[in-house]
C-alpha positions as CSV (number, residue, x, y, z in Angstrom):
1,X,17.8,22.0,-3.1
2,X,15.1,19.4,-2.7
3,X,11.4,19.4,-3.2
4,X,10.4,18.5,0.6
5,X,7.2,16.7,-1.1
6,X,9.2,14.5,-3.4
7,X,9.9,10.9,-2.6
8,X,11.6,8.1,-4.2
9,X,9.5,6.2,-6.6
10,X,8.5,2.6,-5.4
11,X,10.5,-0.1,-7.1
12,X,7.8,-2.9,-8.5
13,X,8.5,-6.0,-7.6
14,X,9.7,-8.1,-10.4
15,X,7.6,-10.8,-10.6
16,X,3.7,-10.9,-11.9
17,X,0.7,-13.2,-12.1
18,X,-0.8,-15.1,-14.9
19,X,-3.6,-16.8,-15.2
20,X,-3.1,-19.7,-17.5
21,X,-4.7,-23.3,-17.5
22,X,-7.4,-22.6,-14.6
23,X,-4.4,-21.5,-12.3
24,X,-2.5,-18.7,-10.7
25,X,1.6,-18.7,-12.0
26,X,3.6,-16.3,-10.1
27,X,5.9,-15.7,-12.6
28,X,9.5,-14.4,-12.6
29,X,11.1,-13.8,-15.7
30,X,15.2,-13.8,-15.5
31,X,16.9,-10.6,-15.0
32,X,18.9,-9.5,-18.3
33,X,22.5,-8.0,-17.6
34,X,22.6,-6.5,-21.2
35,X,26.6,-6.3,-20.6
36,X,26.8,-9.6,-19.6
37,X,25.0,-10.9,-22.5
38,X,26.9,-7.8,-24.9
39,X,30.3,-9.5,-23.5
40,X,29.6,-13.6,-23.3
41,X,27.7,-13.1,-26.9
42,X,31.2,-11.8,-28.3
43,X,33.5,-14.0,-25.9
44,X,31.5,-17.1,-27.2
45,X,32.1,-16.5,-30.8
46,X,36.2,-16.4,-29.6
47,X,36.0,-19.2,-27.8
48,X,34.0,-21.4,-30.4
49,X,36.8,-20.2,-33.4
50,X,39.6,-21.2,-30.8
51,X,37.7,-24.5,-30.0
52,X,37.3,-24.8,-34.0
53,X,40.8,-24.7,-34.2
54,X,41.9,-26.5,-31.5
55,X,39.5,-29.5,-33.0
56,X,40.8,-29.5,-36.3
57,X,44.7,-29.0,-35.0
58,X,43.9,-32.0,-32.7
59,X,42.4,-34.3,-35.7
60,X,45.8,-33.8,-37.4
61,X,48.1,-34.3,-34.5
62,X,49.5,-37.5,-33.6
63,X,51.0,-38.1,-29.4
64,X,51.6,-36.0,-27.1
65,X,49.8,-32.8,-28.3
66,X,46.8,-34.4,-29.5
67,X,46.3,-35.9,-25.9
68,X,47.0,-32.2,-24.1
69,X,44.4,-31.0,-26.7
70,X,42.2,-33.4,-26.2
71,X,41.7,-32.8,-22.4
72,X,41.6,-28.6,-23.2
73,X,38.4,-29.0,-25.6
74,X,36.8,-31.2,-22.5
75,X,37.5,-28.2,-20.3
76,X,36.3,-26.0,-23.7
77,X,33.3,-27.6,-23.9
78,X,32.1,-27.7,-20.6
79,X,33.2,-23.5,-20.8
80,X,31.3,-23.5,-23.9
81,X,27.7,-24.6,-22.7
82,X,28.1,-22.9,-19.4
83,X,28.3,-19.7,-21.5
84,X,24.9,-20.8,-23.2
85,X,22.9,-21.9,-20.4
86,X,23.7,-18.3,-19.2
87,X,22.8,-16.6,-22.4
88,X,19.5,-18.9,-22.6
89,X,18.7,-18.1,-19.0
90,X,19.2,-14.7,-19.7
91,X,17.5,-13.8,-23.1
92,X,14.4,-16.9,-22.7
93,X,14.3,-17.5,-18.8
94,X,11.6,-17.9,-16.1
95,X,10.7,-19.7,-13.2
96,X,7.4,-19.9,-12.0
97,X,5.0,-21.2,-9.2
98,X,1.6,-22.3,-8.7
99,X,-1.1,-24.1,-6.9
100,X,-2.6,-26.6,-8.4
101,X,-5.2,-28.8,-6.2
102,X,-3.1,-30.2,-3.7
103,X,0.3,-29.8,-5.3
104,X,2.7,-26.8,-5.5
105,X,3.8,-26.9,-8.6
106,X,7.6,-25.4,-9.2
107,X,8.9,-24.9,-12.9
108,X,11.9,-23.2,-14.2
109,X,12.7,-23.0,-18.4
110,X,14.6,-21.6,-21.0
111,X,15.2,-22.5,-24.6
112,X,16.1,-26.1,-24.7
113,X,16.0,-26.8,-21.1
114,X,13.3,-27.1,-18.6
115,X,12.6,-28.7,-15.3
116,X,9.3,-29.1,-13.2
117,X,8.7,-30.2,-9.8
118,X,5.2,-31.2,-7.9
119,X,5.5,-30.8,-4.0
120,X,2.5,-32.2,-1.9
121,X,1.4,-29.0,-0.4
122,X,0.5,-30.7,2.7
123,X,4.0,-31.6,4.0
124,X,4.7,-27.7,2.2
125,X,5.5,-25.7,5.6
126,X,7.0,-22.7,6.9
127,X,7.3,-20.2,3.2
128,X,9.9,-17.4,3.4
129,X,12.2,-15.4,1.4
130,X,15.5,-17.3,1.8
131,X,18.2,-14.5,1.5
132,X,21.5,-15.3,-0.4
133,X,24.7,-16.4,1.2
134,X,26.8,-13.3,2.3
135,X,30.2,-13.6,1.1
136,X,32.8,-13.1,-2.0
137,X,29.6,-13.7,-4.7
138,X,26.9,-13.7,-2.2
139,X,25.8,-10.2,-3.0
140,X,27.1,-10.3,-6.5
141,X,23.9,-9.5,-8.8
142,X,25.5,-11.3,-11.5
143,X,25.5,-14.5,-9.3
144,X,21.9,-13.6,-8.0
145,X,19.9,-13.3,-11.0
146,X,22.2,-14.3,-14.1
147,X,22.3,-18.2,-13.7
148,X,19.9,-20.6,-14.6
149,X,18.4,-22.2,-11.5
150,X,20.3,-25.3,-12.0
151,X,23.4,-23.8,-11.7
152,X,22.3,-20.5,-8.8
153,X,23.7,-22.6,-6.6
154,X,24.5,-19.4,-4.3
155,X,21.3,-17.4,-4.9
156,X,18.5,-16.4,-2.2
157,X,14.7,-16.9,-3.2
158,X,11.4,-18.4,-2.3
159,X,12.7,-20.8,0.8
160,X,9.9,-23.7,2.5
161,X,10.6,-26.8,4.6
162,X,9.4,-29.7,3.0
163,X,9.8,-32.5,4.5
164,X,13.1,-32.3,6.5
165,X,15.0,-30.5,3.8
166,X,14.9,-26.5,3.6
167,X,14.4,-26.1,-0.6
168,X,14.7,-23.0,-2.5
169,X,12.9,-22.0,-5.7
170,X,12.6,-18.6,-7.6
171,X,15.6,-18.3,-7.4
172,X,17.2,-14.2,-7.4
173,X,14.2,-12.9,-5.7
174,X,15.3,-10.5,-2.7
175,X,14.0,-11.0,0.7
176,X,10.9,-8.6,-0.1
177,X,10.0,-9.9,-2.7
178,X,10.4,-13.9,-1.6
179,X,8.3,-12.9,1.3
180,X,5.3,-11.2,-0.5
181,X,5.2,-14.3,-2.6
182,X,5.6,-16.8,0.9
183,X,2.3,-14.9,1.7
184,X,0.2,-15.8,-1.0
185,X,1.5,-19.5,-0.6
186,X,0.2,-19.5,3.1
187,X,-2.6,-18.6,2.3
188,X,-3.3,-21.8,0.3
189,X,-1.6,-24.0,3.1
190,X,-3.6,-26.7,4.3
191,X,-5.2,-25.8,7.9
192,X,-3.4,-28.2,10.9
C-alpha cells in the first residue's frame, strides 16, 4: 500500500542556461541512448571490415562484379557516415539558442560538424513548442532525440513563424519543454 503523502518526483527539464560571451544560451545537450550507441559502436566496426573487404575485393575484380561492388560501397558509405553523425550527435551533441541584440541566434554542433543560423528577431513571431508528427516513428524516442538536427527531419521542438515559413529548432524537446523555452523568447520579442 501507498504512502497517501508521496508523489511522483518532478522530471527536470532537459535543457539549462549558460551564460557565455555577454549572453543567455539555452542549451540542450543531445539525449544518449547508451544501447543505441552500445549497438551502432559494434555494428560500425562490422560494417567498416565488410566495406574493407568489399574495397579491396573490388580493386582486384575486373567486369561485372567490380561494377555491382562499386554501387554497394556507395550505398556503404552513405550507411557508414549516417552511423557516425548519429554516434557524434549522440556522445558530443547540442543545440542551442540565444539572443543576441537584435538577432536570435540558433546553433546546433557536434564533433566535426556545426551549423549556425542568425534570424532578425523582429520578423521572429508566434514561439511555441512544435510537437512531433504522430505516426510510424513520430513517437519513436530514437527518432526524437537520437539524430543530429540535420537529419531530425520528423522531430517536434522549438516552433516560430518567421517570415512566411513555420521553422523548427531544438530539435527533441517535448511540447513542455518547447513551450517554457517559447516564453522566455517572448519575452525578448520586439513590442508591435
Amino acid at each position: 500500500m501507498q504512502d497517501e503523502n508521496h508523489f511522483e518526483s518532478l522530471p527536470s527539464a532537459r535543457f539549462f542556461k549558460e551564460q557565455r560571451g555577454g549572453m543567455t544560451w539555452i542549451v540542450v545537450r543531445a539525449h544518449r541512448q547508451w544501447f543505441a550507441i552500445v549497438f551502432l559502436s559494434v555494428w560500425l566496426v562490422g560494417w567498416t571490415l565488410g566495406g574493407l573487404a568489399a574495397i579491396s575485393s573490388a580493386l582486384g575484380e575486373d567486369g561485372g562484379a567490380g561494377a555491382f561492388l562499386f554501387v554497394w560501397l556507395i550505398f556503404w558509405a552513405v550507411g557508414w557516415v549516417l552511423v557516425v553523425m548519429i554516434l557524434a550527435w549522440q556522445l558530443g551533441g547540442k543545440a542551442e539558442i540565444a539572443i543576441d541584440g537584435p538577432a536570435l541566434l540558433s546553433r546546433w554542433s557536434m564533433p566535426l560538424l556545426s551549423q549556425q543560423k542568425r534570424y532578425e528577431l523582429a520578423h521572429v513571431r508566434n514561439p511555441r513548442g512544435f510537437p512531433a508528427p504522430s505516426g510510424a516513428f513520430g513517437n519513436n524516442p530514437f527518432v526524437l532525440h537520437s539524430l543530429p538536427p540535420i537529419l531530425a527531419v520528423m522531430s517536434g521542438g522549438l516552433g516560430f513563424d518567421y517570415g512566411g515559413r513555420s521553422l523548427i529548432v531544438l530539435h527533441g524537446l517535448d511540447d513542455t519543454e518547447s513551450n517554457i523555452v517559447a516564453g522566455w523568447i517572448s519575452e525578448h520579442l520586439p513590442e508591435g
